[in-house]
C-alpha positions, 0 to 999 in steps of 0.5 A: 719526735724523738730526740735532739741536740741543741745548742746553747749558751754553754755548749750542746744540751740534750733535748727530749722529744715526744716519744721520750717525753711520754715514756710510759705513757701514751703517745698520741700522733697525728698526721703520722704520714708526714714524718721526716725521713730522720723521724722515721729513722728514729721511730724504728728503735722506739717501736721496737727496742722502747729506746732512743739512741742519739749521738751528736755533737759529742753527747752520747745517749740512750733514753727510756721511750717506754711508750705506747703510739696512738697515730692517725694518718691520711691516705695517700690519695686523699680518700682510701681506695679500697680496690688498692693494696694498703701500701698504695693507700698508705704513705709509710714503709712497712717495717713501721706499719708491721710494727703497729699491732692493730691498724683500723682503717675508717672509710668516709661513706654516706650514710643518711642516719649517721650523717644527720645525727654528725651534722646536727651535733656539729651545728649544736656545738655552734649553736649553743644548744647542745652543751658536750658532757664527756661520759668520765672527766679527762682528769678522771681517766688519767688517774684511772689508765696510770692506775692500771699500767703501774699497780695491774699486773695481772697473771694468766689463767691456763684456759686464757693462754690456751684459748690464745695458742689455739687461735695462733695454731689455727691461723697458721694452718690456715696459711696451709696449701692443699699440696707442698708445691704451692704452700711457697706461694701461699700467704701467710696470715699470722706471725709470732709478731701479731702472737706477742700482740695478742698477749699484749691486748689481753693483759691492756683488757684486763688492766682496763678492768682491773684484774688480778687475771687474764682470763677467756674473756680477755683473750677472746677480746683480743683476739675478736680485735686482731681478727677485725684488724688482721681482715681490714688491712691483711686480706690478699685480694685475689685469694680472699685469704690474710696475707700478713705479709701485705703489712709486713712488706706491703706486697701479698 
């Protein structure tokens, strides 16, 4: 996942892994609940620092793992469970949940139109009558994401940033108890944590369109997917209220 030491005819030669591998870029993981306890070890600097350090077998060094993390995992159950937490639901340690800066969950409930229209396009493809033409050619899309991560810098507009520091005071405020005594129970719903993902998901959006500025449209969007996120995985239920510290610890 990360890096390793490997032995050769000449002695030990260093061997990137996929995070290092995808420096820049995206990496896309799946059955992320199955790491090994080495490789979550690991992942824990990647996350945070963009580096990986490895000292084995005499050879000491930190490599550039600048990259974004796309992971799929499956519940602990086999089906999530909605009246349970999401450390129940979830087979991975908190300090790498907290570290993701939106998580979504996708519950498989019936749904007869949605179900007919998967099943019809699942058995067209074997079939052979119904031919999948994605909407831009993959080849397409790559040139199109490097472009923008490499030659789109774009800079705030004051009304963007104040749009983003009004959306952080108030979900603050929110965390607020009606009287001091009871504010140390009280859950907190945001952190400067979920603050520096807000700035970085407005500048992803308006990278993705190409804009020299990140202006209200793109801290709105934002925001509208931090909300969606934080009300999926961060709701206490017993209060109703975002419990931030449900992801970052795994208790409310």
């Amino acid at each position: 996942m990360t890096a390793a030491v490997v032995k050769t005819s000449d002695g030990w030669a260093l061997e990137a892994g996929v995070l290092v591998l995808a420096d820049k870029g995206v990496a896309c993981i799946d059955e992320f609940d199955k790491m090994s306890t080495d490789d979550r070890r690991a992942l824990h600097e990647a996350m945070e620092q963009q580096t990986v350090s490895i000292a084995k077998a005499g050879i000491v060094a930190t490599l550039n793992a600048r990259t974004s993390i796309l992971a799929a995992a499956n519940p602990k159950f086999g089906r999530y469970l909605i009246s349970r937490e999401l450390s129940e639901n979830i087979d991975l340690p908190s300090t790498i949940l907290s570290r993701f800066d939106l998580i979504f969950i996708l519950i498989d409930e019936p749904d007869k139109i949605r179900d007919s229209e998967q099943a019809s396009y699942i058995l067209g493809l074997h079939t052979k009558t119904i031919k999948p033409e994605p909407p831009f050619p993959p080849d397409f899309l790559r040139k199109y994401i490097q472009y923008a991560r490499e030659h789109i810098i774009p800079t705030w507009t004051k009304e963007a940033a104040e749009k983003i520091k009004e959306f952080y005071i108030k979900m603050r405020e929110s965390s607020k108890s009606a009287d001091e005594e009871s504010f140390e129970r009280s859950p907190i719903a945001i952190t400067a944590r979920q603050l520096e993902a807000l700035v970085r998901l407005a500048e992803a959006h308006a990278r993705m369109l190409l804009k020299e500025t990140v202006d209200i449209e793109d801290a709105e969007f934002a925001i509208e997917l931090m909300r969606y996120s934080l009300s999926q995985v961060g709701r206490d239920p017993t209060s109703g209220k975002i419990d931030i510290d449900i992801v970052s610890t795994g208790v409310s």
